[in-house]
N, C-alpha and C positions, 0 to 999 in steps of 0.2 A: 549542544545536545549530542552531538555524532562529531567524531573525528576519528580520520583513516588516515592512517602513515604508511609511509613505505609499504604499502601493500604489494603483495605480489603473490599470485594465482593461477597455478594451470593446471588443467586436467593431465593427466599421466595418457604420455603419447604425443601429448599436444601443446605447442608453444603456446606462451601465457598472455590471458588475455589481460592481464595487469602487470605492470611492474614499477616500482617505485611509489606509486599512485598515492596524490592525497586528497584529500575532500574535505572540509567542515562544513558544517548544516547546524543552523541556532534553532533552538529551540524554537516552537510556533511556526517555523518557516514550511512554505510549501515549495515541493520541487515532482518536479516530472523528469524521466529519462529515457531517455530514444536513440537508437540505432537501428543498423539494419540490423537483419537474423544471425545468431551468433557471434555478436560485439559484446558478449555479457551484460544485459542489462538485469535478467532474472538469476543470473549469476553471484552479480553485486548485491542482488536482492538479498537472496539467500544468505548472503557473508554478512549482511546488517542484522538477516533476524538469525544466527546464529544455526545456521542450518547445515553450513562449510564452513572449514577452515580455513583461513589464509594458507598458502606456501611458505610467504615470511608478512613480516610487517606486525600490525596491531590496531583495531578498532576499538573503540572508547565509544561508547551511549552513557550520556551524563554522567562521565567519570569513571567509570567502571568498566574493563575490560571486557567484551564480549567473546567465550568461551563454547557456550551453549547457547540455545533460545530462553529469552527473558522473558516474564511472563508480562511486562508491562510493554510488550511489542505484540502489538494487532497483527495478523497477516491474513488479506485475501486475495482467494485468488482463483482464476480463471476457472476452475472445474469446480465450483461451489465447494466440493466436500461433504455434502451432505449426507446422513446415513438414512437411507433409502426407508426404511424399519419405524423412522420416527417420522412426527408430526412438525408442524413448523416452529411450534413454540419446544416440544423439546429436541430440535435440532440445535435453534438458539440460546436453548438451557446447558448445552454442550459441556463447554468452557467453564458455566462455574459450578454443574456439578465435578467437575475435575476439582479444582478446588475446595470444594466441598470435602471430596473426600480424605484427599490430603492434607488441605489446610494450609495455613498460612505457615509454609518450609521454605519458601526464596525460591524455590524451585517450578513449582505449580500456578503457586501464586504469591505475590509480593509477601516479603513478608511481615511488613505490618499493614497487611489486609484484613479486613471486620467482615464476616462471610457471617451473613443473617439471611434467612430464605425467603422473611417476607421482601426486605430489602430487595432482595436478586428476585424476586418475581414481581414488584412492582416496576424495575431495570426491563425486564423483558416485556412487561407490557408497555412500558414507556417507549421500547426502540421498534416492536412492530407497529405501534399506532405511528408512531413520527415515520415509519418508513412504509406507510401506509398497505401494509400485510396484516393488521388486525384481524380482518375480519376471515386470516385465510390459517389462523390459528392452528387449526385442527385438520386441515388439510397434509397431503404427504406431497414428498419432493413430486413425484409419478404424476400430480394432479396439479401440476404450476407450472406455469410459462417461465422459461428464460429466466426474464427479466423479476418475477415472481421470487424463483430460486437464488438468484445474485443476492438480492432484499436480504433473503433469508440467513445467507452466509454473512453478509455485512452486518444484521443484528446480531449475531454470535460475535462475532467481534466487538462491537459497541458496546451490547453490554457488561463487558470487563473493563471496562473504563479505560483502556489502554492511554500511555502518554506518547507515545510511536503509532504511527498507522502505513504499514507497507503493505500494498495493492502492486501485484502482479496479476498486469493488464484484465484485468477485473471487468472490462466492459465489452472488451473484443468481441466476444459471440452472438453479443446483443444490436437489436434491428437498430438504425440510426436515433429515430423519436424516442425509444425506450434507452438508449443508450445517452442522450443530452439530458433527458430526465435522470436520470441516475447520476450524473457525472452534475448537475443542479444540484442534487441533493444534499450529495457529499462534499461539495462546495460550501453550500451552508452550514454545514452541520461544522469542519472542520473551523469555519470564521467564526461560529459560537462558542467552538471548545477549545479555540485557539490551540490545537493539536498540532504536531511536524508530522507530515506527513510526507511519504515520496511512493509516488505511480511509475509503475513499468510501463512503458506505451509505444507502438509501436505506427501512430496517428499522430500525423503534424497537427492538425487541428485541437486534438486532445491533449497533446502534450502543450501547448499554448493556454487551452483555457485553464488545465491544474496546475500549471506550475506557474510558482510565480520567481522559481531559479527553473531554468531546462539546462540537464546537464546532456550535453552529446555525446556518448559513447562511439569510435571507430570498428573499424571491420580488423585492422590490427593491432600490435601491443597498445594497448591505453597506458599514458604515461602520464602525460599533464592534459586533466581537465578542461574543456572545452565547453565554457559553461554560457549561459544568457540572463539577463536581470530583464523578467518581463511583469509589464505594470499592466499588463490586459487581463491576467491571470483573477478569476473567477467571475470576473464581471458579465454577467449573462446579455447586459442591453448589447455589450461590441463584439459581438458573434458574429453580426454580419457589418461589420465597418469598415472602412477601408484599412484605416489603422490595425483593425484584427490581420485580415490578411495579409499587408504588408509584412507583420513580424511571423507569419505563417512563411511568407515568400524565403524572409532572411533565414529562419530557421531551416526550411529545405536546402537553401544554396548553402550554408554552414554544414548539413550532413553531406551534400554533394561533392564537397573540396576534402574531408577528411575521411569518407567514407571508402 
């Protein structure tokens, strides 16, 4: 699904937080990535959904060079995004009135995309009732909790059916209980739709329960991946098992030595 070669990355002024660097991720897999602050985790983020450029190197999403943002990559993220002006269903209509407009150009939206509006309006009631926002429809961002407004930015996403889903740290703001609810959710949701998804996270805990690869990013150059094959990864009953924590433990002592 994704492969990065020779990547290599730095901000102008500042030694690079990549160099050489590769990665593959298969399709359907889930991964979470964790470092400290300024390891590039929302960095890499951005270079997957075409948001940055590499310095050198080259990224492939199913084959195809990543130049720009594709329209078949989901992205949420931490500030909801929501325009303050709308309601919650057409916050979540966002996305494919874009499409709509333009149509199916490769650009906007895939382009062999089928853009019917009953279609996309039975999608957006399908993903606030699953994401249990129905009944807050008609309500505005001003008038939703937190947790309310994350919903709301993750049904904009969902329903454009994406085959990519990248979450920058998409839960961080949110209180613990609304935050394991949510991070459940998308759990399920992603094992139904057998989607690739990768989480920015900056929570050993969190990074354990979504991924089922953790890749470790360091404090200096990333060069060669520092990665974990974790089989706890979305299982809700081993949250509190000892097994959970142990690979909580080994994950912390693994960012302790390279961090």
């Amino acid at each position: 699904m994704i492969e990065v070669a020779n990547l290599k990355f730095a901000y102008s002024g500042h030694p690079p937080l990549f160099d050489t660097f590769d990665l593959a991720v298969r399709r359907g897999e889930a991964w979470s990535i964790i470092g400290p602050s300024g390891c590039g985790k929302s960095t890499l983020l951005y270079l997957l959904a075409g948001l940055r450029r590499p310095t050198d190197g080259t990224i492939h999403i199913a084959g195809v060079p990543v130049t720009r943002p594709r329209p078949q990559t989901g992205l949420v993220l931490q500030d909801y995004g929501l325009m303050p002006w709308a309601t919650v269903r057409e916050n979540a209509r966002l996305g494919l009135a874009i499409r709509e407009l333009y149509g199916p150009d490769g650009r906007h939206a895939p382009a062999d995309a089928k853009i019917d509006r009953q279609i996309a309006d039975r999608q957006i009631d399908y993903w606030l009732q699953w994401l249990g926002i129905e009944g807050l429809k008609d309500k505005y961002p001003s008038q939703l909790s937190r947790g309310q407004r994350q919903r709301t930015a993750i049904a904009r996403t969902l329903v454009l059916e994406p085959d990519l889903l990248l979450m920058d740290e998409p839960f961080s703001a949110l209180d613990a209980p609304i935050r394991i609810d949510l991070q459940n959710v998308m759990t399920e949701f992603r094992r139904q739709a057998k989607l690739t998804s990768i989480t920015v996270t900056h929570d050993i805990e969190e990074a354990v329960f979504l991924g089922r690869k953790i890749l470790v990013l360091g404090r200096s150059c990333n060069q060669n991946p520092h990665t974990i094959d974790n089989q706890l990864a979305g299982r809700i009953e081993a949250r509190n098992s000892h097994r959970f924590q142990k690979q909580c433990e080994e994950l912390r002592s693994l960012l302790g030595r390279i961090s």
